[in-house]
C-alpha beads as a LAMMPS data file, in Angstrom:
LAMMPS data file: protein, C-alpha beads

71 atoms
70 bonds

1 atom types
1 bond types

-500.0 500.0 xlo xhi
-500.0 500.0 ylo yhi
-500.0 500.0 zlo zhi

Masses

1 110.0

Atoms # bond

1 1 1 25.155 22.048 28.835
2 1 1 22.936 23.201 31.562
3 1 1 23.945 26.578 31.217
4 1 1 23.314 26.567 27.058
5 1 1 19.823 27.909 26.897
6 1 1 21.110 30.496 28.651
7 1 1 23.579 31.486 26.710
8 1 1 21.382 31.543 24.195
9 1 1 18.903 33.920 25.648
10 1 1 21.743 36.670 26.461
11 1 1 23.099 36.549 22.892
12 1 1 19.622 37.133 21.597
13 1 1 19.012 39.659 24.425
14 1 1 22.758 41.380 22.729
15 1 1 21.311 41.159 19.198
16 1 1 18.154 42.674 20.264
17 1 1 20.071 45.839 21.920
18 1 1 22.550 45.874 18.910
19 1 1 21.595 43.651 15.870
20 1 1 25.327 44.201 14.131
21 1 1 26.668 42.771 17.205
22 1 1 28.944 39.931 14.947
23 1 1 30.378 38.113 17.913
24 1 1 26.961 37.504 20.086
25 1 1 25.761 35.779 16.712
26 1 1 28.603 33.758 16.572
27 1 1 28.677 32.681 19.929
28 1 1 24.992 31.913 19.722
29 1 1 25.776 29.914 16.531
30 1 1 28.404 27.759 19.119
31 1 1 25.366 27.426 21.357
32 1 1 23.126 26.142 19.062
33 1 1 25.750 23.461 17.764
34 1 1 26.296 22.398 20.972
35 1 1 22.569 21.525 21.431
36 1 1 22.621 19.994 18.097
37 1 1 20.507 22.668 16.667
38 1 1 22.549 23.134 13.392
39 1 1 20.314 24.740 11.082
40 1 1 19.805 27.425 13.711
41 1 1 23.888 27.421 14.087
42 1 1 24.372 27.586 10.264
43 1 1 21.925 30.422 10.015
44 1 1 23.675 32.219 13.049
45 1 1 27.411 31.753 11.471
46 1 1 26.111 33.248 8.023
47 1 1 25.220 36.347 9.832
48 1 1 28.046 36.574 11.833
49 1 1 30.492 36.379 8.274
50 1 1 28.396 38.860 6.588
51 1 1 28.980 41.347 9.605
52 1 1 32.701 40.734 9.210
53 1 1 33.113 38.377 12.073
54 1 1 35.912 35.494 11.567
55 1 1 34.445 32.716 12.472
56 1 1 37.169 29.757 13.716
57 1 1 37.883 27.497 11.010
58 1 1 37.890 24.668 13.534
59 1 1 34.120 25.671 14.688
60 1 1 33.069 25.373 10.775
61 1 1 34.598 22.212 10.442
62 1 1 32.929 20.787 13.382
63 1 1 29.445 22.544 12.092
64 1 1 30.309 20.881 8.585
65 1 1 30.682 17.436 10.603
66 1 1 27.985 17.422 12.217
67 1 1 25.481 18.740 10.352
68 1 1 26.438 16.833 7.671
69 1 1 26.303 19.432 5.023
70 1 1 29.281 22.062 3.572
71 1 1 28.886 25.755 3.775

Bonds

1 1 1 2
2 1 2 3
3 1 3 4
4 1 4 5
5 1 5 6
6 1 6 7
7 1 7 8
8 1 8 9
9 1 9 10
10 1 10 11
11 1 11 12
12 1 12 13
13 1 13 14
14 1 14 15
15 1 15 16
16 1 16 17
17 1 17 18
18 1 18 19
19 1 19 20
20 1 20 21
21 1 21 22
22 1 22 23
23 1 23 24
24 1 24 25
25 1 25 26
26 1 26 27
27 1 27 28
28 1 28 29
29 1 29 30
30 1 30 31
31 1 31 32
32 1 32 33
33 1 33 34
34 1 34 35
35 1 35 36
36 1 36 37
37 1 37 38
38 1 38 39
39 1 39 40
40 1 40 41
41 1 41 42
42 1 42 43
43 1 43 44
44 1 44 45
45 1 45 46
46 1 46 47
47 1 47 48
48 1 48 49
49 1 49 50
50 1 50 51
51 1 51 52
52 1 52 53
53 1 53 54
54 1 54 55
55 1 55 56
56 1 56 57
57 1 57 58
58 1 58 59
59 1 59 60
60 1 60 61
61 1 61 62
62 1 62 63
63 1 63 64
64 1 64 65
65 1 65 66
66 1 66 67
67 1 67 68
68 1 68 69
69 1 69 70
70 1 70 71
């Protein structure tokens, strides 16, 4: 948990450098989840699908969960 923000702010830093970059998105979505920040998850796993990522099944089933909301 302590290390989460971070995480966050190197993914972003990645995007920045190279905004197709599918996989920093997604693993910023996993981020955000984990800090209970789903809309910013959701909006994170949208962008890495439309770049062509596959996102785990078992991470959008969790996201569903929790945020309370389908895809």
């Amino acid at each position: 948990q302590d290390n989460l923000p971070q995480a966050i702010s190197d993914c972003t830093k990645a995007i920045e450098i190279n905004p197709n970059y599918a996989e920093a998105y997604n693993n910023r979505g996993l981020a955000y989840y984990m800090i209970k920040e789903y809309d910013k998850a959701w909006a994170d796993v949208y962008k890495a699908e439309r770049l062509g990522y596959a996102v785990h099944p078992g991470f959008l089933d969790a996201l569903k969960k929790a945020s309370g909301r389908d895809r």
